[in-house]
CHARMM-style PDB file with segment names, atoms N, HN, CA, C and O in Angstrom:
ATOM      1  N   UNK     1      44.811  11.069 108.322  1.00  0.00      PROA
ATOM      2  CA  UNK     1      44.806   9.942 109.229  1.00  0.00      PROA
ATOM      3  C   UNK     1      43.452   9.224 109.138  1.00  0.00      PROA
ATOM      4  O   UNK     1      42.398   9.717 108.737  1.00  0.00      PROA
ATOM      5  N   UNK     2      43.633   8.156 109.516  1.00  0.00      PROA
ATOM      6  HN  UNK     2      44.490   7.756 109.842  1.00  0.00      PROA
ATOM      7  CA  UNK     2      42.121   7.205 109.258  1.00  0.00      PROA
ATOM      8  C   UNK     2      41.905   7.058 110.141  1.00  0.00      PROA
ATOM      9  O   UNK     2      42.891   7.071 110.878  1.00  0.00      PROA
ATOM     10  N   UNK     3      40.544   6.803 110.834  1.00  0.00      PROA
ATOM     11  HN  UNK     3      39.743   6.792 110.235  1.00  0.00      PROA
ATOM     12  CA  UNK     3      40.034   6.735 111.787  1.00  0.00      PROA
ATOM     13  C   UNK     3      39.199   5.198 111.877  1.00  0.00      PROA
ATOM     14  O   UNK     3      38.493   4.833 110.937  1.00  0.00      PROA
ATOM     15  N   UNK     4      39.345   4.506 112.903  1.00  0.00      PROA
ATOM     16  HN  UNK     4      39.919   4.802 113.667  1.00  0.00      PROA
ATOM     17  CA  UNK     4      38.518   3.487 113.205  1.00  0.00      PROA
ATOM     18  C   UNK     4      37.346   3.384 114.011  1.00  0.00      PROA
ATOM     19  O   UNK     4      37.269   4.150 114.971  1.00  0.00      PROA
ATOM     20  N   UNK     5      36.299   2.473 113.770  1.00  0.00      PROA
ATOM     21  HN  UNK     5      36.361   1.851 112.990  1.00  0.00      PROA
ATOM     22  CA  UNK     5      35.154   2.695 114.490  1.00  0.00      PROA
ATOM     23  C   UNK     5      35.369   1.163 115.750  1.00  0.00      PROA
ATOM     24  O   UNK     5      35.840   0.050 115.519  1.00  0.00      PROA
ATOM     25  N   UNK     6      34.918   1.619 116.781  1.00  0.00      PROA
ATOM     26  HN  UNK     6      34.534   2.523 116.969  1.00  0.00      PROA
ATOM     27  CA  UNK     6      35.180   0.686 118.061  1.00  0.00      PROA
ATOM     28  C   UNK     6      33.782  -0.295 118.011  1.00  0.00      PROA
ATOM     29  O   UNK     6      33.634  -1.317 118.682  1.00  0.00      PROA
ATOM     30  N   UNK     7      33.101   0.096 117.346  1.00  0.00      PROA
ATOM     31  HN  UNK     7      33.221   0.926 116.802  1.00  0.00      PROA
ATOM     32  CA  UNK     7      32.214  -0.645 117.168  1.00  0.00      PROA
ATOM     33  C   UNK     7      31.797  -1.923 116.430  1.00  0.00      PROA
ATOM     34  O   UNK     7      31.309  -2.956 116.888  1.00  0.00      PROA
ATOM     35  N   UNK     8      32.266  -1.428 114.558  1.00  0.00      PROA
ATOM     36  HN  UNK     8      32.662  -0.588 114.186  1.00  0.00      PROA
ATOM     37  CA  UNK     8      31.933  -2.186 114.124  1.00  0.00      PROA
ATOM     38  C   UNK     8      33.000  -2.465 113.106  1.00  0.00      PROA
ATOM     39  O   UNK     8      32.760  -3.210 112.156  1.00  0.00      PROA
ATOM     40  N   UNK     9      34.270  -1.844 113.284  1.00  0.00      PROA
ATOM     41  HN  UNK     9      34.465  -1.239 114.056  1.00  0.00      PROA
ATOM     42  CA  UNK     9      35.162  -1.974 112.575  1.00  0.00      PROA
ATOM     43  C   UNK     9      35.534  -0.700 111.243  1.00  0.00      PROA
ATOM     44  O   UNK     9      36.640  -0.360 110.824  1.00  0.00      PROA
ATOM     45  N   UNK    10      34.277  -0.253 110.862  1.00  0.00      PROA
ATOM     46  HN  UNK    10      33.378  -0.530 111.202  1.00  0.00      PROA
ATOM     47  CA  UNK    10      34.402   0.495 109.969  1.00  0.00      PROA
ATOM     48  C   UNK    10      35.624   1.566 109.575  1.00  0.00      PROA
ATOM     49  O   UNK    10      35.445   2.576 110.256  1.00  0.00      PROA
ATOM     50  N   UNK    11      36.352   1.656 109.048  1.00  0.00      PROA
ATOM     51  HN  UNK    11      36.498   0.836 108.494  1.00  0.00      PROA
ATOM     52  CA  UNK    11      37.285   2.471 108.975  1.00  0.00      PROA
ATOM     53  C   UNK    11      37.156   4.202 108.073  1.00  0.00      PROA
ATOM     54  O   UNK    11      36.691   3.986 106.954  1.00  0.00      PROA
ATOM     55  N   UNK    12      37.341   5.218 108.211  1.00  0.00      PROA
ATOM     56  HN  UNK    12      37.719   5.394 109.120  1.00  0.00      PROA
ATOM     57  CA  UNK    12      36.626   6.675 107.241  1.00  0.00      PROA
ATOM     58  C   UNK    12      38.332   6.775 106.845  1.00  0.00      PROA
ATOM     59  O   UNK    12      39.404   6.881 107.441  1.00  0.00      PROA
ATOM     60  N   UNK    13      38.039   6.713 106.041  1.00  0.00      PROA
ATOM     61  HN  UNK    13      37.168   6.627 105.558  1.00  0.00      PROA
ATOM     62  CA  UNK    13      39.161   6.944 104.915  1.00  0.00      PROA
ATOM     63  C   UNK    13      39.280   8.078 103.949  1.00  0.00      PROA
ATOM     64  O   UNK    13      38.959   8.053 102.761  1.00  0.00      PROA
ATOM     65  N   UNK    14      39.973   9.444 104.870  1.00  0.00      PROA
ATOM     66  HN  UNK    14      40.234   9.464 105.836  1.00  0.00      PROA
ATOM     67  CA  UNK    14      39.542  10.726 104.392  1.00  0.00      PROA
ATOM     68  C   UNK    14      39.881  10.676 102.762  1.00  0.00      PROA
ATOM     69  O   UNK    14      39.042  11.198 102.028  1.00  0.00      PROA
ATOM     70  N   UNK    15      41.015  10.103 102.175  1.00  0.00      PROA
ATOM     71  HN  UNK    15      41.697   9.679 102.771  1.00  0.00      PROA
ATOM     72  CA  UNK    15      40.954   9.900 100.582  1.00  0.00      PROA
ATOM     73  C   UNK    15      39.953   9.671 100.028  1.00  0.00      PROA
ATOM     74  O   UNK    15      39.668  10.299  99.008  1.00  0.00      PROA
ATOM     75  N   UNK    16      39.130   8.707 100.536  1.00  0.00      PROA
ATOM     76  HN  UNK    16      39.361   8.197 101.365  1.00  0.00      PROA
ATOM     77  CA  UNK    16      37.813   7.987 100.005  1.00  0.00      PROA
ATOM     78  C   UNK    16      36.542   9.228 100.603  1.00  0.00      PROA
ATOM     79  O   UNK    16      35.671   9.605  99.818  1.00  0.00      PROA
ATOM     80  N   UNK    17      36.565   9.462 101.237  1.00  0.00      PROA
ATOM     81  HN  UNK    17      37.272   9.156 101.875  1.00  0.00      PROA
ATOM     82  CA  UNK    17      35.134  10.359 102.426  1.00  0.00      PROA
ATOM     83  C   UNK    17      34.296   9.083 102.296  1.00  0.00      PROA
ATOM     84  O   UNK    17      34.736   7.933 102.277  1.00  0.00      PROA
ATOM     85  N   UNK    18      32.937   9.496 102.204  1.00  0.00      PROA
ATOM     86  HN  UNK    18      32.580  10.430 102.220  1.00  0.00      PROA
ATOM     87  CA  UNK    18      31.892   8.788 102.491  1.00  0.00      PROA
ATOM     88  C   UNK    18      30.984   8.834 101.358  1.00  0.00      PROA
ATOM     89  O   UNK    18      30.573   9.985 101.218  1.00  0.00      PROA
ATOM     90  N   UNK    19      30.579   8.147 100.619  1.00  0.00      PROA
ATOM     91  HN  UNK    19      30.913   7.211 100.733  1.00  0.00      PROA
ATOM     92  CA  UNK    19      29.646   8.798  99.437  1.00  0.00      PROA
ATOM     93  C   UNK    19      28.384   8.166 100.339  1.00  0.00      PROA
ATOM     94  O   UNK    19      27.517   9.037 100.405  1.00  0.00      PROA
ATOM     95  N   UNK    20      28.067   7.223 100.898  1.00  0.00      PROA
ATOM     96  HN  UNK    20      28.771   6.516 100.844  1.00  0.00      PROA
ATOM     97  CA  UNK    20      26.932   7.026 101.320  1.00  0.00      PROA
ATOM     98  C   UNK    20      26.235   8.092 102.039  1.00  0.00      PROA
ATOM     99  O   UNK    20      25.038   8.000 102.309  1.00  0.00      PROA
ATOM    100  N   UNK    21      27.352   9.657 102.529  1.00  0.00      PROA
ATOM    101  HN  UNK    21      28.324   9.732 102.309  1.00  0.00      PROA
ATOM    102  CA  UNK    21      27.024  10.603 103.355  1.00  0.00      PROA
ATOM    103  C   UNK    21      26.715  12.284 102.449  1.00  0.00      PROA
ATOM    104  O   UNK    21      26.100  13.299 102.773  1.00  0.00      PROA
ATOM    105  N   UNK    22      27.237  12.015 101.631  1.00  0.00      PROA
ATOM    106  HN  UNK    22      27.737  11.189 101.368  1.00  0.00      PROA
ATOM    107  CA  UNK    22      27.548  13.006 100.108  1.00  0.00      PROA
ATOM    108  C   UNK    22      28.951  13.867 101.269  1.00  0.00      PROA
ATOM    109  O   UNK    22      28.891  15.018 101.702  1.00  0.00      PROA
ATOM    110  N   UNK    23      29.741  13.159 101.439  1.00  0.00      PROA
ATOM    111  HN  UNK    23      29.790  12.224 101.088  1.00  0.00      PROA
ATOM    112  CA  UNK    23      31.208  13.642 102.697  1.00  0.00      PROA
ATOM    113  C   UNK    23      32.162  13.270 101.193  1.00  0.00      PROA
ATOM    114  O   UNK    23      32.307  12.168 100.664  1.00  0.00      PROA
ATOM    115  N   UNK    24      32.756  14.693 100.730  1.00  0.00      PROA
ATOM    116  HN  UNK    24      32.639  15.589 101.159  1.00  0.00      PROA
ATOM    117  CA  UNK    24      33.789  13.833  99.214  1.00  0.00      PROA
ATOM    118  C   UNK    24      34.999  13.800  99.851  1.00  0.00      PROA
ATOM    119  O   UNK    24      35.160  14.209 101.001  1.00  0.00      PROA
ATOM    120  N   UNK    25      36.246  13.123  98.849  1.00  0.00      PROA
ATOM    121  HN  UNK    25      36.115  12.791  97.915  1.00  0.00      PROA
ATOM    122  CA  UNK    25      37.585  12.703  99.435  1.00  0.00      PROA
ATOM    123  C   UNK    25      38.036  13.798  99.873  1.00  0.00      PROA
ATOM    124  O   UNK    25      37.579  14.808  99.337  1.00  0.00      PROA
ATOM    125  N   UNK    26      38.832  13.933 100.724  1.00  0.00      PROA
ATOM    126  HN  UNK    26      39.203  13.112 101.160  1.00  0.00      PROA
ATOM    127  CA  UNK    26      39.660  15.168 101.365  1.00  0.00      PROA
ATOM    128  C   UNK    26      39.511  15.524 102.625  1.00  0.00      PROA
ATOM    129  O   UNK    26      40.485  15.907 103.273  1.00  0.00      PROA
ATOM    130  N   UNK    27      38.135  15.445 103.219  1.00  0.00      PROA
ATOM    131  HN  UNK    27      37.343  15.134 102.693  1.00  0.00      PROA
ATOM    132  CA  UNK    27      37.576  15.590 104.095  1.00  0.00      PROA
ATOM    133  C   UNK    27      37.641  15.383 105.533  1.00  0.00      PROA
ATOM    134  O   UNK    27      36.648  14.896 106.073  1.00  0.00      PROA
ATOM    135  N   UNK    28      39.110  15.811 106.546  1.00  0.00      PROA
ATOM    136  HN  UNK    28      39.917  16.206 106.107  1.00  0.00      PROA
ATOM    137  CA  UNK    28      39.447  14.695 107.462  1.00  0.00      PROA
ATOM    138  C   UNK    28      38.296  14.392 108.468  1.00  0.00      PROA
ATOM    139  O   UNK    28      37.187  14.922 108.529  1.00  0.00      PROA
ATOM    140  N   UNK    29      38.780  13.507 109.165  1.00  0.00      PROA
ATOM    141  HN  UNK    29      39.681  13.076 109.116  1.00  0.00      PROA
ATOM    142  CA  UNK    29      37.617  13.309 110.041  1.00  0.00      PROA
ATOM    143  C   UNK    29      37.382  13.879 111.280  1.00  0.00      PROA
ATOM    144  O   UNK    29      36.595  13.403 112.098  1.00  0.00      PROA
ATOM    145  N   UNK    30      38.170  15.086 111.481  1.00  0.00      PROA
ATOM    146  HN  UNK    30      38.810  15.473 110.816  1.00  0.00      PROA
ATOM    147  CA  UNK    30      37.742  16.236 112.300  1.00  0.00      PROA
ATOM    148  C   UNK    30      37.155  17.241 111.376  1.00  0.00      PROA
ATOM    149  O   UNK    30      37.410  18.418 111.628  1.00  0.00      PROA
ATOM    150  N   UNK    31      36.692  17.072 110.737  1.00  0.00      PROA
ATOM    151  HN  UNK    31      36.485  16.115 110.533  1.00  0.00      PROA
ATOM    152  CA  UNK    31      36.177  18.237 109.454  1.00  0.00      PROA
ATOM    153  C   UNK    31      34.383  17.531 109.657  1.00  0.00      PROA
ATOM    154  O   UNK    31      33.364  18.221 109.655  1.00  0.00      PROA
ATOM    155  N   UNK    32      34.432  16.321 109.784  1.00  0.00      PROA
ATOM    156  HN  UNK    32      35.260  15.760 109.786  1.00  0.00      PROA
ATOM    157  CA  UNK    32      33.235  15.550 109.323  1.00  0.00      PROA
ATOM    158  C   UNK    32      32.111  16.260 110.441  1.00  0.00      PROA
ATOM    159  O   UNK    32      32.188  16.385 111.664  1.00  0.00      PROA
ATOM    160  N   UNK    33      31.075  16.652 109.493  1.00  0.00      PROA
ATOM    161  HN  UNK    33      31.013  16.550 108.500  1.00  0.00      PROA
ATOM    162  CA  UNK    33      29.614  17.105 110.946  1.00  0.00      PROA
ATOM    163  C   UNK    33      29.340  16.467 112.213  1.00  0.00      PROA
ATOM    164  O   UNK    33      29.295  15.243 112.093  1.00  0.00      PROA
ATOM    165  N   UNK    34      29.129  16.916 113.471  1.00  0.00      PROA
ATOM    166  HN  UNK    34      29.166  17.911 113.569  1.00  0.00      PROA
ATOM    167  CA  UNK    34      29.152  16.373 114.443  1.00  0.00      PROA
ATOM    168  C   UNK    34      27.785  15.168 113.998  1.00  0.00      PROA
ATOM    169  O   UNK    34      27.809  14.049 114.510  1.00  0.00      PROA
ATOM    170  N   UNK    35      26.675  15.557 113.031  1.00  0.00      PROA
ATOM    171  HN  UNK    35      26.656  16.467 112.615  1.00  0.00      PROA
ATOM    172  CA  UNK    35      25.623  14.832 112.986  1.00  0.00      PROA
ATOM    173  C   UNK    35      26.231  13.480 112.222  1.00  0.00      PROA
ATOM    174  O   UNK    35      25.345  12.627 112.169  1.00  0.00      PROA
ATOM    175  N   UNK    36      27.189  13.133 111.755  1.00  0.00      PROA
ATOM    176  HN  UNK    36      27.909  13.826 111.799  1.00  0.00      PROA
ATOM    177  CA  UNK    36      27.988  12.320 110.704  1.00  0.00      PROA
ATOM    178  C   UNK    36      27.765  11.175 111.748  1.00  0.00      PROA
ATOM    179  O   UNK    36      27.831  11.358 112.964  1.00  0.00      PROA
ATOM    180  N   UNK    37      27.444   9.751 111.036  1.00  0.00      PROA
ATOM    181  HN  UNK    37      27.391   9.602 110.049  1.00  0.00      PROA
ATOM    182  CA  UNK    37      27.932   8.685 111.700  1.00  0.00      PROA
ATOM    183  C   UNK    37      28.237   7.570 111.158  1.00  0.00      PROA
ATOM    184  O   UNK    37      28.189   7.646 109.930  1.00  0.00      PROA
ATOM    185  N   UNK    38      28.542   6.532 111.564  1.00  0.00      PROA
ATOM    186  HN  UNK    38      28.581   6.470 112.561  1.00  0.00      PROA
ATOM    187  CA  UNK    38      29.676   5.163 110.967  1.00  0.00      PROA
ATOM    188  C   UNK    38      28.450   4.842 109.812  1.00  0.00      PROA
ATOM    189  O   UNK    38      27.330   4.681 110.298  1.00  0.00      PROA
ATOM    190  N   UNK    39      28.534   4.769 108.794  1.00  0.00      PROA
ATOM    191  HN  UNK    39      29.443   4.900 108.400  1.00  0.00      PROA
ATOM    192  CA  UNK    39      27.724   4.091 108.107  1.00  0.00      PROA
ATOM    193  C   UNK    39      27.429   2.704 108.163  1.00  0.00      PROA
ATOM    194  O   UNK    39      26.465   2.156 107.629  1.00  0.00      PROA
ATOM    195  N   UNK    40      28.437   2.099 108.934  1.00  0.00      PROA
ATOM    196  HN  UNK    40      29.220   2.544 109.368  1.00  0.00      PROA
ATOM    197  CA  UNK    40      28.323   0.697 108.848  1.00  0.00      PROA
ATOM    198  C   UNK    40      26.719   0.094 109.968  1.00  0.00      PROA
ATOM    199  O   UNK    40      25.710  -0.612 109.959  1.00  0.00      PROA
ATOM    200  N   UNK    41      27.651   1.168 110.893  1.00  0.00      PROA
ATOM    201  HN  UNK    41      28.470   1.741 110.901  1.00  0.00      PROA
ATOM    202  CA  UNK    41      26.653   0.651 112.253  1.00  0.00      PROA
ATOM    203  C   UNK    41      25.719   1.687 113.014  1.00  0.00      PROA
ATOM    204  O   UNK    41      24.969   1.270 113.896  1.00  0.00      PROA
ATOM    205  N   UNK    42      25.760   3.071 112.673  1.00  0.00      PROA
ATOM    206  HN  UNK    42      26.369   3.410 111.957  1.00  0.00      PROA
ATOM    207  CA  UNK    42      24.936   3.930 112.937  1.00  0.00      PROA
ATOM    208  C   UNK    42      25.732   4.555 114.247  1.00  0.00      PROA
ATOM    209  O   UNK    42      25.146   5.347 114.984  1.00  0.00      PROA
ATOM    210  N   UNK    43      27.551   4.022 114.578  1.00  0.00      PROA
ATOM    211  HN  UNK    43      28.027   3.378 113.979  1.00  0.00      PROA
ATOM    212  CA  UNK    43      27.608   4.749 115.458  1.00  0.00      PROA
ATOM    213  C   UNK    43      28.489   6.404 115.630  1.00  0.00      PROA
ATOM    214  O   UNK    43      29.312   6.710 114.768  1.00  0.00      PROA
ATOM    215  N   UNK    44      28.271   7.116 116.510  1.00  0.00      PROA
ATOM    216  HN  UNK    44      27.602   6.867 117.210  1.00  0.00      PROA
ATOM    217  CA  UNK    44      28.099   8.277 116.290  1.00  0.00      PROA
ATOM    218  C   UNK    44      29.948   8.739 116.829  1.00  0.00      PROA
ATOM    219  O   UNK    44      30.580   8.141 117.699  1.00  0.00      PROA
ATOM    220  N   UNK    45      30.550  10.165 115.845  1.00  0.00      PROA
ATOM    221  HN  UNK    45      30.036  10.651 115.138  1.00  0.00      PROA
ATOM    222  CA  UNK    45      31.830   9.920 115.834  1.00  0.00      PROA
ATOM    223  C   UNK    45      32.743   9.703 117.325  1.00  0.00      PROA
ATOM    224  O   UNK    45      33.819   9.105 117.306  1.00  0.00      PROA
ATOM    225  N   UNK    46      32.239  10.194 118.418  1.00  0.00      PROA
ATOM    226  HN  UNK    46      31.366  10.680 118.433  1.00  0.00      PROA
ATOM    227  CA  UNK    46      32.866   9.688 119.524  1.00  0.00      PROA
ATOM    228  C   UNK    46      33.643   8.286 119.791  1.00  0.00      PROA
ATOM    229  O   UNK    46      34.656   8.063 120.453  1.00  0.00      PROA
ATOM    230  N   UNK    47      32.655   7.268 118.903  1.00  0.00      PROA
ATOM    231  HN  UNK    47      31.832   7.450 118.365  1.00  0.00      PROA
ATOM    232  CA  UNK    47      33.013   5.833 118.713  1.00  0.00      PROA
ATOM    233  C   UNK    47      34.207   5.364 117.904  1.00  0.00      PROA
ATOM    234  O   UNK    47      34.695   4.235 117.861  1.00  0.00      PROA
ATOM    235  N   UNK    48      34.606   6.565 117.217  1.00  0.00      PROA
ATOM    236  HN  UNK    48      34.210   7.482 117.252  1.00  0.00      PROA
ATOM    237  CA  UNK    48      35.837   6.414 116.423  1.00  0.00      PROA
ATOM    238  C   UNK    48      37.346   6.572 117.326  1.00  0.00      PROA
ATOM    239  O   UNK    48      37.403   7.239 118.360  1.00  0.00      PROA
ATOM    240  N   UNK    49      38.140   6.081 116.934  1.00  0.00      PROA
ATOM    241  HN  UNK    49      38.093   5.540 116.094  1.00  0.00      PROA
ATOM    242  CA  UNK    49      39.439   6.289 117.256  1.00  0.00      PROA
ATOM    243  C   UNK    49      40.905   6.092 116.707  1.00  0.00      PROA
ATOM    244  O   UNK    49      41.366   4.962 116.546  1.00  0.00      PROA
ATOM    245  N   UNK    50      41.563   7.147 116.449  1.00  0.00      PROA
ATOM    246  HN  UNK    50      41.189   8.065 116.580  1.00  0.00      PROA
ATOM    247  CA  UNK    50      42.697   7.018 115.159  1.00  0.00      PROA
ATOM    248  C   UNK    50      43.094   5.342 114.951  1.00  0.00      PROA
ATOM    249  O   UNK    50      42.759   4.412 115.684  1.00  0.00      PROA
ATOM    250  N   UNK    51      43.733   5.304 113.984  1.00  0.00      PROA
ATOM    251  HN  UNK    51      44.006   6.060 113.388  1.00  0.00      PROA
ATOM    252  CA  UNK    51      44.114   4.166 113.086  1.00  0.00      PROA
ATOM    253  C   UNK    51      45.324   4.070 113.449  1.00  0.00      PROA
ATOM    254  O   UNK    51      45.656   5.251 113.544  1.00  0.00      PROA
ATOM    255  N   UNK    52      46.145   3.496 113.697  1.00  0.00      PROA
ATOM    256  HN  UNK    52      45.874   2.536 113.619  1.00  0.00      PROA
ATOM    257  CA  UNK    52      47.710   2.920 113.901  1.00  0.00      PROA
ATOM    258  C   UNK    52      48.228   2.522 113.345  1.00  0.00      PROA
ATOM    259  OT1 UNK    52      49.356   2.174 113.694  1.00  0.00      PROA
TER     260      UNK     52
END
């Protein structure tokens, strides 16, 4: 499932992960470190919320 950021739009796209985070594909985003955050906007995963 993909997750959206309320912030800045950013979407984590567990196929993709994050390379800006070294996070590789597969990775859902309840897996991701609590220290993990939106790359876009610096916000932290609380700010996320599933994709529809």
């Amino acid at each position: 499932m993909k997750y959206i950021c309320k912030i800045c739009g950013y979407v984590y796209d567990p196929e993709k992960g994050d390379e800006t985070q070294n996070i590789p594909s597969g990775v859902q985003f309840n897996e991701l470190p609590d220290t993990w955050a939106c790359p876009e906007c610096g916000a932290g995963k609380d700010e996320f919320e599933p994709l529809t």
